[in-house]
C-alpha positions in Angstrom: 22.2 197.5 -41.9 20.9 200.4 -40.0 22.4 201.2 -36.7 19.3 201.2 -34.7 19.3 197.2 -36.2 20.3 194.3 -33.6 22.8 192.1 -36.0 23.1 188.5 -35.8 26.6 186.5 -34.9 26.8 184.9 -38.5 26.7 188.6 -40.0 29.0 189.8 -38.2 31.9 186.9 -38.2 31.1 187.7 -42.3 31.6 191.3 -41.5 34.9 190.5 -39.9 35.9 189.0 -42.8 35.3 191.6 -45.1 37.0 193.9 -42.8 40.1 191.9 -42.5 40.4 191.4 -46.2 39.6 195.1 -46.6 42.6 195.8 -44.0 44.6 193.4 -45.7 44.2 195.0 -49.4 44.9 198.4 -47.6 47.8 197.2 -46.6 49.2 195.3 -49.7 48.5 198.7 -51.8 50.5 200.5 -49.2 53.3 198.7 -50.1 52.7 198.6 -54.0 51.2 194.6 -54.5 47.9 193.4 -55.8 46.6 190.3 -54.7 43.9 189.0 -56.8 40.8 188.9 -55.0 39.6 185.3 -54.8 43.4 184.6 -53.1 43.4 187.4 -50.3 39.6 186.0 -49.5 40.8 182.6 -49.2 43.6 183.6 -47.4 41.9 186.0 -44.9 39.5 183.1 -44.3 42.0 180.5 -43.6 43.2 183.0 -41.2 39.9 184.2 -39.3 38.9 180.4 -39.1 42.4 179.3 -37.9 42.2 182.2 -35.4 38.6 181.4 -33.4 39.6 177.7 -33.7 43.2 178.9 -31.5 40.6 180.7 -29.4 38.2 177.7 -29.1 35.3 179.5 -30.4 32.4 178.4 -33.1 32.9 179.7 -36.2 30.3 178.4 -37.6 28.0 179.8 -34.5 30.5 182.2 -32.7 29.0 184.0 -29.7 29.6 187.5 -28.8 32.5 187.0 -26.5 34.1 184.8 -28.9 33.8 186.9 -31.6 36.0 189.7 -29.3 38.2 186.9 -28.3 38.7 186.1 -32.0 39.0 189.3 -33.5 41.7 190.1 -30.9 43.9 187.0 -31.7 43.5 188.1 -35.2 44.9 191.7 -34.4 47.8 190.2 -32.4 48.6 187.8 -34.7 49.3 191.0 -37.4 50.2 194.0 -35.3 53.6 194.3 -35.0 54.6 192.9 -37.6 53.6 195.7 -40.1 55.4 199.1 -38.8 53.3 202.4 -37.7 51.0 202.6 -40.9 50.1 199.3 -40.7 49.1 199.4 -36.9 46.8 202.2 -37.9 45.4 200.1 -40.7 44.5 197.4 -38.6 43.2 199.0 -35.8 40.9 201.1 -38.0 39.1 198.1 -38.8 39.5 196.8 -35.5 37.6 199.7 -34.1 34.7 199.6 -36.6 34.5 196.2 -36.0 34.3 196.7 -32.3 31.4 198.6 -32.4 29.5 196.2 -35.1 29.9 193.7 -31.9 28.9 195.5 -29.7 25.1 196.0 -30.8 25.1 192.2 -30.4 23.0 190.7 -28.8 24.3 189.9 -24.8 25.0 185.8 -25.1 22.2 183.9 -24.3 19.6 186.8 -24.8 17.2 186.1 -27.8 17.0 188.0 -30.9 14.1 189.4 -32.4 
């Protein structure tokens, strides 16, 4: 997607997906396992859902402030529990996915 490009809330949730698996495979071949892939993307999306569910938000239709409100239980549900390297991982992709939400659209405004 090109940055001058408005994305939609369903492309990003998907985004934040892949990020979080990303930051999870980072983070299990830091510490020498290999998850097969169809697991850690079932995994990662059991844990994405259950976090905008916690936070109340639509994950099938997530606005913009849910999506922050989401990806932020997500990061506090992991940070801390992974030591320095780890934090770094995850707010790597935290930052990156940050900025994907914040060419959003403002909630309520219509896309084009």
């Amino acid at each position: 997607m090109d940055k001058s490009e408005k994305p939609d809330n369903i492309y990003v949730r998907d985004r934040l997906i892949k990020c979080f698996a990303d930051a999870n495979r980072e983070l299990n071949e830091a510490v020498g396992q290999k998850v097969p892939e169809r697991v850690l993307k079932a995994k990662v999306k059991l844990f994405v859902g259950d976090a905008f569910k916690k936070c109340g938000v639509d994950f099938k239709n997530p606005d913009k402030e849910g999506m922050i409100k989401a990806m932020e239980e997500c990061r506090n549900n992991i940070k801390g529990t992974l030591g320095e390297d780890g934090n770094k991982i995850i707010e790597k992709h935290y930052n990156e996915m940050l900025s994907l939400v914040a060419r959003l659209p403002k909630d309520g405004d219509e896309q084009h």
